[in-house]
KEKE-3310 file (N, C-alpha, C; in steps of 0.2 Angstrom, whole numbers, plus 5000, padded with zeros to 4 digits):
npx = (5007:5010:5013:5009:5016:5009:5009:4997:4994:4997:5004:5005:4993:4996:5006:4998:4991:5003:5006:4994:4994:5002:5003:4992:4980:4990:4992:4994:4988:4989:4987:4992:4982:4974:4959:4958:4953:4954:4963:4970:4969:4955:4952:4955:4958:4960:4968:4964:4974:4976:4991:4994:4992:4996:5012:5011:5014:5007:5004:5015:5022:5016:5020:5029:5020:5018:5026:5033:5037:5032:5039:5034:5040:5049:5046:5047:5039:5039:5051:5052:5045:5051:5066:5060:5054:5056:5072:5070:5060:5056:5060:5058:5063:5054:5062:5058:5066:5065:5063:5080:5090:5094:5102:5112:5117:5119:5121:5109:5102:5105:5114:5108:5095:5097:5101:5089:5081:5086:5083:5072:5069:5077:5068:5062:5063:5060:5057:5067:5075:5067:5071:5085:5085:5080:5089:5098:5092:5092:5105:5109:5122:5119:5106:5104:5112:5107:5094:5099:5102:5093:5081:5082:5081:5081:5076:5078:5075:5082:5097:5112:5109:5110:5123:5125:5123:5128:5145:5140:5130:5117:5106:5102:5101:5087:5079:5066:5051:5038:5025:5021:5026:5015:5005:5009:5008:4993:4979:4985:4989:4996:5004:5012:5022:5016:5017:5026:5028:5037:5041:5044:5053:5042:5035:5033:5044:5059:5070:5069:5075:5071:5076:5087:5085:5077:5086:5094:5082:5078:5088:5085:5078:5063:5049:5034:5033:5027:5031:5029:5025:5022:5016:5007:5009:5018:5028:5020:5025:5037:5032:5021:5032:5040:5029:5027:5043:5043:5034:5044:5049:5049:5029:5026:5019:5012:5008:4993:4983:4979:4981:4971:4980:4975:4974:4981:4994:4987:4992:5007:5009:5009:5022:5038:5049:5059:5065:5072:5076:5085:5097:5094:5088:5071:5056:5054:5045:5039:5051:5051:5039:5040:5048:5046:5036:5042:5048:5062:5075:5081:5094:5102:5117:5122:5112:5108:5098:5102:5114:5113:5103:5112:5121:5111:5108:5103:5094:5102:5100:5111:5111:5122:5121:5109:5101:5096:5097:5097:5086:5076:5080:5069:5071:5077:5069:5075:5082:5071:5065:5074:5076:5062:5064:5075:5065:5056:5061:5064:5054:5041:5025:5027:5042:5044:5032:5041:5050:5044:5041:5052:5056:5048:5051:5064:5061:5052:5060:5063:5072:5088:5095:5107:5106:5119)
npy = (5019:5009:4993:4982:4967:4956:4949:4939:4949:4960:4970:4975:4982:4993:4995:5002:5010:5020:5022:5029:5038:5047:5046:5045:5035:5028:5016:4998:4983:4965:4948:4933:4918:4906:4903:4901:4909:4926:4934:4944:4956:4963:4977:4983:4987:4973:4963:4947:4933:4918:4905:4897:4910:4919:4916:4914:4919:4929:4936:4939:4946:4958:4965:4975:4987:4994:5007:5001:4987:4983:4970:4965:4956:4942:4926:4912:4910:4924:4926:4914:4921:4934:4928:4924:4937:4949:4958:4972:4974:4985:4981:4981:4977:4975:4970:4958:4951:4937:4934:4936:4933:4920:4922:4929:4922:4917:4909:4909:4902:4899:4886:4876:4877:4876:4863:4856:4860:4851:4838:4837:4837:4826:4818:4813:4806:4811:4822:4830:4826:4836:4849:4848:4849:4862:4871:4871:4875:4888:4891:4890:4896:4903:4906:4914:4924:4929:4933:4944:4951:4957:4964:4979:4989:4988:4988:4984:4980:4985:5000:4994:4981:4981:4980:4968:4960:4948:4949:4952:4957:4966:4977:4992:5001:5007:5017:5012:5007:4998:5004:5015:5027:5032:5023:5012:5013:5016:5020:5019:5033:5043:5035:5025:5011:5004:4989:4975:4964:4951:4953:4938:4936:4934:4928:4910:4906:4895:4907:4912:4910:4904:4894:4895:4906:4903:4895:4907:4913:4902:4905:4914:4927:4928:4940:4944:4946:4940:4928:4933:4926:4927:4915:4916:4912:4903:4889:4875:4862:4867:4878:4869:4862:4872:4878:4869:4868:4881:4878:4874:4886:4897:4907:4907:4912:4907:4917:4912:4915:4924:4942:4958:4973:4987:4976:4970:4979:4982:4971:4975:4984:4979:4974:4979:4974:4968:4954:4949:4938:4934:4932:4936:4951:4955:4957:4970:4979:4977:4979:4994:4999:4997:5003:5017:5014:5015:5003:4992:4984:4971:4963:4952:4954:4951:4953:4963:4974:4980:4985:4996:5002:5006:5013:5025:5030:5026:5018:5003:4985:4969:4951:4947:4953:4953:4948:4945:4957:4967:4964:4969:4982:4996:5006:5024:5039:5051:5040:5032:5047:5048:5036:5038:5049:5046:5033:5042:5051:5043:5036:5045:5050:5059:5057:5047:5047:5056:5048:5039:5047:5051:5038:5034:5042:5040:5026:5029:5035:5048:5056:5056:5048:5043:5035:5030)
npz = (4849:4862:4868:4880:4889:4902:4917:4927:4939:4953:4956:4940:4940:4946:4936:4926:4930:4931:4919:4913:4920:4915:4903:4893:4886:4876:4878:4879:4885:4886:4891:4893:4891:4895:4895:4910:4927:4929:4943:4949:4940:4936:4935:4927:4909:4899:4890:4883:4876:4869:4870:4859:4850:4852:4851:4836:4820:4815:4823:4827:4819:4819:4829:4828:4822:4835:4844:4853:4864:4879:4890:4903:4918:4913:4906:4898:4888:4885:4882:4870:4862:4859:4854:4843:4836:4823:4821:4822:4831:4844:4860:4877:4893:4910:4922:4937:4947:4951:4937:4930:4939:4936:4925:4933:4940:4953:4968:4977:4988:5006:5018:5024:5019:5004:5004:5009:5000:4990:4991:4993:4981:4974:4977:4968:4951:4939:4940:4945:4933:4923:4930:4927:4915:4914:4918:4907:4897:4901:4905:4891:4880:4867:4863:4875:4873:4860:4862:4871:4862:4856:4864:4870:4881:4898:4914:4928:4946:4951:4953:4954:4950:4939:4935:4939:4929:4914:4907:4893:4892:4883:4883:4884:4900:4911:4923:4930:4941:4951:4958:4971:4984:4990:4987:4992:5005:5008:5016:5027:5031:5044:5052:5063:5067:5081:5086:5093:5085:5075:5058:5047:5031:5015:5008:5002:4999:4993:4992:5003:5013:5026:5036:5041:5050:5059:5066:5073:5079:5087:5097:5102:5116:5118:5121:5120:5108:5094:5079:5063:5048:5033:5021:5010:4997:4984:4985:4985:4993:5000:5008:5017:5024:5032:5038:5048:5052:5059:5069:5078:5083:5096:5100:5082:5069:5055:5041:5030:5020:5007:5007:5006:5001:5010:5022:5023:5028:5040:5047:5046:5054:5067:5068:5073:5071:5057:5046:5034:5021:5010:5000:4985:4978:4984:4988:4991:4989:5002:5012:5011:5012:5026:5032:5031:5039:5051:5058:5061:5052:5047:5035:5023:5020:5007:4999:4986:4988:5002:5002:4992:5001:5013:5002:5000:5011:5021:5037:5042:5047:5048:5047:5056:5066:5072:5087:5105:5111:5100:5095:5103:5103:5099:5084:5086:5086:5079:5069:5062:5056:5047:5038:5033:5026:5017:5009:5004:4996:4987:4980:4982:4975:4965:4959:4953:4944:4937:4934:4926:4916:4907:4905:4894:4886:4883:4879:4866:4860:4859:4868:4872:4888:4900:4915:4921)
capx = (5004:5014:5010:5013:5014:5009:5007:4992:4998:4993:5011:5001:4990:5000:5008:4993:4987:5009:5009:4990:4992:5007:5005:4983:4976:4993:4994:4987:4989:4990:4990:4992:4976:4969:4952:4959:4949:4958:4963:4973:4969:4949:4950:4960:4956:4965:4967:4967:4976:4979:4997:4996:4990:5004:5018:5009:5017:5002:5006:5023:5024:5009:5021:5031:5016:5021:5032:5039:5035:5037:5040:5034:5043:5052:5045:5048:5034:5042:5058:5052:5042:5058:5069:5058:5054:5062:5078:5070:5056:5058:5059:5058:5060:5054:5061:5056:5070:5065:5065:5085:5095:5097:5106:5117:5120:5121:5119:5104:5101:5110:5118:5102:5091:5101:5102:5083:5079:5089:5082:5066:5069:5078:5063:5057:5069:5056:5057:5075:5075:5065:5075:5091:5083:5077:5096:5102:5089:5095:5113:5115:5124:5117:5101:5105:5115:5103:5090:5101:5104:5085:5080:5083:5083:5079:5074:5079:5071:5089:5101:5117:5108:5111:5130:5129:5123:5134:5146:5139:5123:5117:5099:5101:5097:5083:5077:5058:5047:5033:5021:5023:5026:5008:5000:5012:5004:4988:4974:4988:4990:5002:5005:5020:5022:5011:5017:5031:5031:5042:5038:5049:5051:5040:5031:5033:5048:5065:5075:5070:5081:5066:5079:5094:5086:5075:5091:5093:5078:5078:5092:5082:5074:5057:5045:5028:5033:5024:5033:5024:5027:5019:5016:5000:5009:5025:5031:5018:5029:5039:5028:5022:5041:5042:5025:5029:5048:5043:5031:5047:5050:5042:5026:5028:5012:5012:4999:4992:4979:4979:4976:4971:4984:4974:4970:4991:4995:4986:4997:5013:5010:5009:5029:5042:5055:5058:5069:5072:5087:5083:5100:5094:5082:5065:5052:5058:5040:5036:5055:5051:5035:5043:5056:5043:5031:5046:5052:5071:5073:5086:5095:5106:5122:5123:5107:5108:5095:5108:5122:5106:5099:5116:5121:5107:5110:5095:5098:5097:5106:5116:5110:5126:5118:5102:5102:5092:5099:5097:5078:5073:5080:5067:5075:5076:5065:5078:5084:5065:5065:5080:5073:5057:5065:5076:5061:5051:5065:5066:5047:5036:5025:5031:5047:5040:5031:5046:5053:5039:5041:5060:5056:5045:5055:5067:5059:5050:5065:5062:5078:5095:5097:5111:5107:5125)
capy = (5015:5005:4986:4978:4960:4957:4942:4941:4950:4966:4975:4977:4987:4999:5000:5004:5018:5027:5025:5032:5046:5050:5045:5042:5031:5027:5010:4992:4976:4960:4943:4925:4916:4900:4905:4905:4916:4932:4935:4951:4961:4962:4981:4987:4986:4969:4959:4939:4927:4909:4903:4897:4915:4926:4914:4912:4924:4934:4940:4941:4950:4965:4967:4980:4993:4995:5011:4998:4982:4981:4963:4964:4950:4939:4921:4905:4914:4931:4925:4911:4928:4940:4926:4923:4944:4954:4963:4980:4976:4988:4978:4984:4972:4978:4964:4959:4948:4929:4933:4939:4930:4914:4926:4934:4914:4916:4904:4911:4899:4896:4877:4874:4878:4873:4855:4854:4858:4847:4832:4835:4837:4820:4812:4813:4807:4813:4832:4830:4828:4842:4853:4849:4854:4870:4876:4870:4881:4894:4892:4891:4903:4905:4907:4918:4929:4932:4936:4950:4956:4958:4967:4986:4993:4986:4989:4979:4981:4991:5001:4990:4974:4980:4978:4961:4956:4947:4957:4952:4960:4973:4980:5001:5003:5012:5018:5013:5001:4998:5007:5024:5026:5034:5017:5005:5014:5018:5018:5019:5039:5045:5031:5023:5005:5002:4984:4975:4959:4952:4951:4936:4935:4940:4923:4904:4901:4894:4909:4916:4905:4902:4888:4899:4912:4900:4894:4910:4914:4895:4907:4923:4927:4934:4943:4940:4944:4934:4930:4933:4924:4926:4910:4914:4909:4900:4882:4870:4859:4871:4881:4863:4861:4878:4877:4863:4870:4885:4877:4873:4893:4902:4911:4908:4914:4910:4920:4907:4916:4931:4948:4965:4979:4987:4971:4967:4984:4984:4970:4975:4990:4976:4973:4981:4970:4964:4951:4947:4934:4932:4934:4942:4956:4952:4960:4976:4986:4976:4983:5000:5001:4996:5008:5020:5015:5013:4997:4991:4981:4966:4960:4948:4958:4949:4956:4971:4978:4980:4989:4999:5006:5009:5019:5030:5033:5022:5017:4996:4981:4963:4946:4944:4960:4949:4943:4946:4963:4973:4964:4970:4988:5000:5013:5030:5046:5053:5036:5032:5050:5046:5033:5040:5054:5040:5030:5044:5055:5037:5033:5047:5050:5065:5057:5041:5051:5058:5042:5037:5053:5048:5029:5034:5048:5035:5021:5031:5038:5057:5059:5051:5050:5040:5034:5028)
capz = (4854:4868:4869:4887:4889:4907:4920:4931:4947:4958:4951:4934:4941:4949:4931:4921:4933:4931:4912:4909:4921:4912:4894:4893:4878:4873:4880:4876:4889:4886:4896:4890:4897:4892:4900:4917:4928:4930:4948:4950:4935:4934:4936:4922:4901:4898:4882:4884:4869:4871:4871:4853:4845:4857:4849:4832:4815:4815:4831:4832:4812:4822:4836:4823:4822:4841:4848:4858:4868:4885:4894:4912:4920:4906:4906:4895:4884:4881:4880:4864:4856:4858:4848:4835:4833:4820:4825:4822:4837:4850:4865:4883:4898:4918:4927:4943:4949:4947:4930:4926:4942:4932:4922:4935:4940:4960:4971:4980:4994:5011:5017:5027:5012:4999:5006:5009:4992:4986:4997:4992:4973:4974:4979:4961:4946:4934:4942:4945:4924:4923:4935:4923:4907:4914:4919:4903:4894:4904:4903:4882:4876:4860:4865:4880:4866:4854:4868:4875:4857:4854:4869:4869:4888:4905:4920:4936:4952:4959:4948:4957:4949:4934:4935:4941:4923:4912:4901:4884:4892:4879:4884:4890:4907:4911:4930:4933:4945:4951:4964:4974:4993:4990:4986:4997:5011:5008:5023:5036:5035:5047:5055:5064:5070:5086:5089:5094:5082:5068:5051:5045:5027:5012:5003:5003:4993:4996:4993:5010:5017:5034:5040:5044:5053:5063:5071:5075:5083:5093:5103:5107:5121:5116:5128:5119:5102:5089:5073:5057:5043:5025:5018:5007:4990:4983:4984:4994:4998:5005:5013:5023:5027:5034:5044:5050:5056:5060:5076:5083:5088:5099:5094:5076:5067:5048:5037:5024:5017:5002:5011:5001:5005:5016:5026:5024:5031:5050:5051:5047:5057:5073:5070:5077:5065:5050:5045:5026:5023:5004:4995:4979:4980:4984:4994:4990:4993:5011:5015:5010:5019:5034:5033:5031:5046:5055:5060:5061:5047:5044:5029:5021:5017:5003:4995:4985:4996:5010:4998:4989:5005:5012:5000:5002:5018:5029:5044:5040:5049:5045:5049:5061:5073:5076:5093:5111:5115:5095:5094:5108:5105:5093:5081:5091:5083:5072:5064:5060:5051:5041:5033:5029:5021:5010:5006:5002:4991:4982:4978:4980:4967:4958:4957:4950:4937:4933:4928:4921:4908:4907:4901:4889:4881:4878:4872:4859:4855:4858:4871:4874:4894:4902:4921:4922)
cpx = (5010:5009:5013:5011:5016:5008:5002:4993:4998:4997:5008:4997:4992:5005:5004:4991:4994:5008:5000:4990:4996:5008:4997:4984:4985:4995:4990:4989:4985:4991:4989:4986:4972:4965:4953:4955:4954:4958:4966:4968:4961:4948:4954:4956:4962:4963:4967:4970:4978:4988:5000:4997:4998:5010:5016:5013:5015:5006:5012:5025:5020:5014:5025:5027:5016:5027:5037:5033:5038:5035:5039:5036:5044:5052:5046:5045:5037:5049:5058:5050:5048:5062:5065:5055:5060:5067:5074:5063:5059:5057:5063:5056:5062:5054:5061:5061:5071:5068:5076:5091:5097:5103:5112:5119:5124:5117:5115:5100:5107:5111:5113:5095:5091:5099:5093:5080:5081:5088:5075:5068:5071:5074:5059:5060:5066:5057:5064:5079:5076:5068:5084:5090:5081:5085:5099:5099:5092:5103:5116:5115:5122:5111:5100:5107:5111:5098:5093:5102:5097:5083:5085:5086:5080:5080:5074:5075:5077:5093:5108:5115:5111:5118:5132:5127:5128:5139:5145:5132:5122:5113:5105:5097:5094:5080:5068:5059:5041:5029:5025:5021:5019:5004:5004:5008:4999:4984:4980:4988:4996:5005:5011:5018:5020:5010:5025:5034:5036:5041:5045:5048:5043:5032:5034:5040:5054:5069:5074:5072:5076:5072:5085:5090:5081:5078:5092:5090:5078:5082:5089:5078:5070:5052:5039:5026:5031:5028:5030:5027:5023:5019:5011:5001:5016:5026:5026:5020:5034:5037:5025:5027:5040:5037:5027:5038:5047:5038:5038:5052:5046:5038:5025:5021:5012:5004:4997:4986:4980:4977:4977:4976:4983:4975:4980:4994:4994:4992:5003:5012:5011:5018:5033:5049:5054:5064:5067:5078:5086:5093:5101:5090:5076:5061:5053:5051:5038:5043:5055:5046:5036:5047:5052:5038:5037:5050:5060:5071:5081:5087:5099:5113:5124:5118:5108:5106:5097:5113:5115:5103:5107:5119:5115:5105:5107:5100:5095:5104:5106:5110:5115:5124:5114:5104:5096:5094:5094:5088:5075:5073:5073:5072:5073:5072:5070:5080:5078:5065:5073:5078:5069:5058:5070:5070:5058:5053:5065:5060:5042:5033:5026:5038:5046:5037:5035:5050:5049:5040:5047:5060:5054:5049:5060:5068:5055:5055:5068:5068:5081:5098:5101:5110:5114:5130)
cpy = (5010:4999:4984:4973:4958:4949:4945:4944:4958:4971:4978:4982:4992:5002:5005:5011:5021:5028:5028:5038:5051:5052:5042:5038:5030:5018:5005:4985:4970:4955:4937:4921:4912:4896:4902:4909:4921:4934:4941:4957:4963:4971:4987:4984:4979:4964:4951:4936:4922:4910:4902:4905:4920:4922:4912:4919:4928:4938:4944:4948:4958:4968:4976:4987:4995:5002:5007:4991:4980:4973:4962:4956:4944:4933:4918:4908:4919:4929:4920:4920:4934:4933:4924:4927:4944:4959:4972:4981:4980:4984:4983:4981:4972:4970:4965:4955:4941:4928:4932:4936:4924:4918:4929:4927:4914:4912:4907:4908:4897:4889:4875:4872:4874:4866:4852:4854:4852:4838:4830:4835:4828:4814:4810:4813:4810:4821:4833:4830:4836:4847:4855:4851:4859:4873:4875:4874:4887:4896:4892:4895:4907:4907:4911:4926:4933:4936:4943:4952:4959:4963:4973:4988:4986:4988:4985:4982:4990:4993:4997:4983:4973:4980:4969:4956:4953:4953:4957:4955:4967:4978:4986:4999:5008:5010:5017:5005:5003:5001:5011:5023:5027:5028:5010:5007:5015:5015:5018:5026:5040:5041:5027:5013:5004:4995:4982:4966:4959:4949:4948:4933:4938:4933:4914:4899:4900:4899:4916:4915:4903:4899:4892:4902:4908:4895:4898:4913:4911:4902:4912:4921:4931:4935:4941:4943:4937:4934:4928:4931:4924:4921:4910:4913:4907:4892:4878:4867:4862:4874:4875:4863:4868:4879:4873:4863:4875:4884:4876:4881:4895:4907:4911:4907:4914:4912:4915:4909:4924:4936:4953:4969:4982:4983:4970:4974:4985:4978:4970:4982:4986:4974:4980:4982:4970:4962:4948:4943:4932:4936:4938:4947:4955:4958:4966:4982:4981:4981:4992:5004:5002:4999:5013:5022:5014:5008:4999:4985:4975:4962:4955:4953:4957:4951:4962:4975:4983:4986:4996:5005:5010:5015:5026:5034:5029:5018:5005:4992:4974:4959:4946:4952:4960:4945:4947:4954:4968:4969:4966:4980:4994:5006:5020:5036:5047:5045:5034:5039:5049:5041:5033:5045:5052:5037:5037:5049:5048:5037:5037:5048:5054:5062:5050:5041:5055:5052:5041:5041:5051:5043:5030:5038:5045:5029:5021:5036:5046:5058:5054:5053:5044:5039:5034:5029)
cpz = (4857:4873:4877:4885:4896:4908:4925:4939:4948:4956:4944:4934:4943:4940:4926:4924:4932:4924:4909:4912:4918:4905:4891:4886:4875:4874:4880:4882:4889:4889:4892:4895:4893:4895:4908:4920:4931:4937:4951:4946:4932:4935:4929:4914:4902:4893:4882:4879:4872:4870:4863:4849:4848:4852:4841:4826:4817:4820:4833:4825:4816:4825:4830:4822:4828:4842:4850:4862:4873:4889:4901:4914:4913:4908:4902:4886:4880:4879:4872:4859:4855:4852:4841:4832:4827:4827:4827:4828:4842:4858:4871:4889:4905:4921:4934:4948:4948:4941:4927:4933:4939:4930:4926:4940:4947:4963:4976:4988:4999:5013:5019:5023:5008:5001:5007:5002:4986:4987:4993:4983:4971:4977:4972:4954:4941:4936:4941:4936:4922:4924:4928:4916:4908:4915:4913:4899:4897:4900:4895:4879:4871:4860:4868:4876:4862:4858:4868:4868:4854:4858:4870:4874:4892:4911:4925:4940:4954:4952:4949:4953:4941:4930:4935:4933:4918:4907:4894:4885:4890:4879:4888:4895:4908:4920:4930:4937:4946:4958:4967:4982:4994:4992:4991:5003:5012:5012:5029:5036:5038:5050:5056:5067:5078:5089:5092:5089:5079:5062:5048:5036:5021:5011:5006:4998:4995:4997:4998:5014:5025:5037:5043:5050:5058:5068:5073:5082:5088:5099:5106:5112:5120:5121:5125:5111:5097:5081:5068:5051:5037:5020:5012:5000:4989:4983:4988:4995:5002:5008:5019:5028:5032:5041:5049:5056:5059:5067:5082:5086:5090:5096:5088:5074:5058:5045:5030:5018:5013:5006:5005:5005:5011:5022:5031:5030:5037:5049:5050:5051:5065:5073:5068:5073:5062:5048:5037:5023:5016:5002:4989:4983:4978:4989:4996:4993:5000:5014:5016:5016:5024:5037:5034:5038:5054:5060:5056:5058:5044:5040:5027:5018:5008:4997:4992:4986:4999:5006:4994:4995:5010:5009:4999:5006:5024:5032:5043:5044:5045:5049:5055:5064:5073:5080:5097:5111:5107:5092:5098:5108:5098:5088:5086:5083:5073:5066:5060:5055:5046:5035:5032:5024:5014:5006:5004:4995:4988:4979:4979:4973:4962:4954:4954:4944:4933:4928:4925:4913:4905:4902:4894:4882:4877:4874:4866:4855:4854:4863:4872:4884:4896:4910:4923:4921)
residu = (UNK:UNK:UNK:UNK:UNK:UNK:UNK:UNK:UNK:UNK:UNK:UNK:UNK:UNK:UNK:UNK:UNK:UNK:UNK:UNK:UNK:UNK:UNK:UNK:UNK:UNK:UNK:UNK:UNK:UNK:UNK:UNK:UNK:UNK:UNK:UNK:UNK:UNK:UNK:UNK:UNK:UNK:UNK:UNK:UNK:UNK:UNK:UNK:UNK:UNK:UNK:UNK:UNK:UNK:UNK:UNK:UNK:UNK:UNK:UNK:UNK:UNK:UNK:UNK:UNK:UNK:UNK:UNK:UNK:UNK:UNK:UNK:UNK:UNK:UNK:UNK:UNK:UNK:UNK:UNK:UNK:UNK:UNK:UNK:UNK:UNK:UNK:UNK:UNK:UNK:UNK:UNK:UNK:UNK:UNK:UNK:UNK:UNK:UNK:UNK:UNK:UNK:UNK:UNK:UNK:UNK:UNK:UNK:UNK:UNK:UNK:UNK:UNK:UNK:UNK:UNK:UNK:UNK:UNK:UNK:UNK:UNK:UNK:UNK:UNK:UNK:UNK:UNK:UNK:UNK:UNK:UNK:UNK:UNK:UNK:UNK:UNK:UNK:UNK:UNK:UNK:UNK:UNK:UNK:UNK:UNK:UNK:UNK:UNK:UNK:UNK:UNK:UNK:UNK:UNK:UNK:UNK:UNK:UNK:UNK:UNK:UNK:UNK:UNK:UNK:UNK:UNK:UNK:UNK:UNK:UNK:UNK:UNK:UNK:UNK:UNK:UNK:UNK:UNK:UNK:UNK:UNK:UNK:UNK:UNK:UNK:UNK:UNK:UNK:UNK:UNK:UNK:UNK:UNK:UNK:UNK:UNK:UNK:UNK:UNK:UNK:UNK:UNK:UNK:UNK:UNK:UNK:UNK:UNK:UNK:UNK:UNK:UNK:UNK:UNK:UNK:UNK:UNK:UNK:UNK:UNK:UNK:UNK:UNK:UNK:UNK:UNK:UNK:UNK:UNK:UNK:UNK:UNK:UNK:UNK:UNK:UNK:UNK:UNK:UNK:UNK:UNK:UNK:UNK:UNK:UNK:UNK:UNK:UNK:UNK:UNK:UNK:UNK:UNK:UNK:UNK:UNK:UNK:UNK:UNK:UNK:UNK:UNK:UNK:UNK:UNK:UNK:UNK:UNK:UNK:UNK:UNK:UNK:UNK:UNK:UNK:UNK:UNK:UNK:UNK:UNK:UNK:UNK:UNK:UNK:UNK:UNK:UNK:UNK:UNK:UNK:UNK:UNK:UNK:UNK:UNK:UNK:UNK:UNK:UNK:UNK:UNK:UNK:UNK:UNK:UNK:UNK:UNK:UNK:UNK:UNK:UNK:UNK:UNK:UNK:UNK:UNK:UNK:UNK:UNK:UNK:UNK:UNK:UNK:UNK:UNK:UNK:UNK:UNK:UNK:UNK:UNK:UNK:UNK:UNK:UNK:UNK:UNK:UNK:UNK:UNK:UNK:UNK:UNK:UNK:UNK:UNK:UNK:UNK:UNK:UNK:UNK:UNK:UNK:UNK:UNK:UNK:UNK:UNK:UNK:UNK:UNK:UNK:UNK:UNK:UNK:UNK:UNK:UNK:UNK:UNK:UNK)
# end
């Protein structure tokens, strides 16, 4: 049996339908929940425990009659319950990005950004506290150490990510994620992009850097494109700030409300573009998608993203080759097939449930595979 320990969120579900089609009745999911109402995960078998029972002996001494423990996104929680495991737990942890960039200790936001956050933070010595006892959590060695000695494999989002970790980092690397071109696109069918918007960014949070690219945009000359923004979760004070700058470009249309996939999906098929200035890697299935339905899709060079989809051939541009002339132009026939046949060689589902066989094989032990 192979214990998950999950967070409330829509990615869970996409896991629970790879590893039952793959590996039935062998799996158990877990959420920390004290009685919360469950907002994601009401369609799946799921376990609830308070905070105290998940960090309590009992609990931690059981994880042991376990194959393995895997750690869906590695928060404050799972990172106490890994140092206070036994060495001989099998840990396995699918990170999502938030979780493990501390770790790879880039400065994530641009000067425009950066100085907003910092503005607003210093409006609160008591936060400002806060803020410096969470990096120094972060940053202590010994702690950091023992962590990485405890945890077995890992799985980044991108195989490139897993370079940028430090070099005391010991977890094996293992190839999986979450959801299949199948499920990113479902209810659109054959369907190609039919508008001429631009889908600016993913979510509500600083390191989508809005403020850059909204200087940017002030200089385009737009026809009767509308820029679509996704605000429906993330920082509310930031998302305010963002509403709020984002009136002073043309057209700017932020979405503030949760939409279901299908709902999400007509409207990315109304744009045309897609701009994503996040430095890490983020928003990695809206990018796929879009690659998919055929938008031209611009990146932060800096993101692994950019180097990630390059190498694989897709047809992807810079932030500095956004202007009037390259948003105005569509991708031509053939380049749109090119990136469906990358996205689709990467994420279908046969080749998903391949990994998926692959992961398992290794974390129970049964094959020695080497991605790298």
């Amino acid at each position: 049996m192979i214990l998950h320990i999950v967070p409330d969120s829509i990615f869970i579900n996409m896991a629970y339908q790879m590893f039952e089609k793959v590996d039935p009745n062998n799996h158990k999911f877990i959420m920390i929940n004290n009685e919360e109402e469950i907002k994601y995960l009401k369609e799946i078998p799921i376990i609830k425990i308070s905070l105290d029972e998940f960090l309590s002996d009992t609990f931690i001494k059981n994880l042991s009659k376990y194959e393995c423990v895997i750690l869906h996104f590695l928060d404050s929680a799972k990172i106490k319950l890994v140092l206070n495991s036994s060495q001989e737990i099998n840990f396995c942890w699918i990170g999502w990005g938030a979780d493990y960039y501390n770790y790879i200790n880039k400065n994530l936001l641009l000067p425009k950004t950066k100085l907003l956050k910092s503005q607003y933070e210093n409006k609160s010595l008591l936060e400002s506290i806060k803020n410096k006892i969470k990096v120094f959590f972060i940053k202590e060695e010994s702690k950091i150490n023992r962590l990485f000695n405890k945890i077995n494999y890992f799985a980044p989002v991108l195989a490139n990510e897993y370079d940028l970790m430090p070099k005391n980092f010991k977890p094996k690397y293992l190839e999986w994620n979450y959801g299949t071109l199948e499920i990113f696109t479902q209810g659109l069918n054959k369907s190609l992009i039919n508008g001429i918007n631009i889908l600016l960014g993913n979510n509500g949070t600083y390191e989508n850097n809005h403020l850059e690219i909204f200087e940017i945009l002030k200089k385009i000359n737009f026809k009767n494109q509308k820029i679509i923004c996704p605000l429906s979760y993330g920082d509310s004070n930031y998302i305010n700030i963002i509403r709020k700058e984002g009136k002073k470009v043309k057209n700017f249309q932020p979405l503030l409300e949760f939409m279901d996939l299908q709902t999400y999906n007509k409207v990315l098929l109304s744009c045309s573009i897609v701009i994503m200035n996040h430095i890490r890697q983020q928003a990695l299935g809206n990018i796929h998608t879009m690659m998919y339905l055929g938008a031209k899709i611009f990146l932060n060079k800096q993101n692994p993203i950019y180097q990630h989809l390059k190498e694989l051939g897709a047809v992807i541009f810079c932030m500095e080759e956004l202007n009037t002339k390259t948003i105005q132009i569509n991708l031509s026939k053939s380049e749109i097939e090119i990136n469906k046949r990358v996205v689709y060689k990467y994420l279908n589902e046969k080749e998903m449930i391949k990994k998926t066989q692959i992961m398992l094989n290794i974390i129970k032990g049964n094959k020695s595979y080497d991605y790298i």
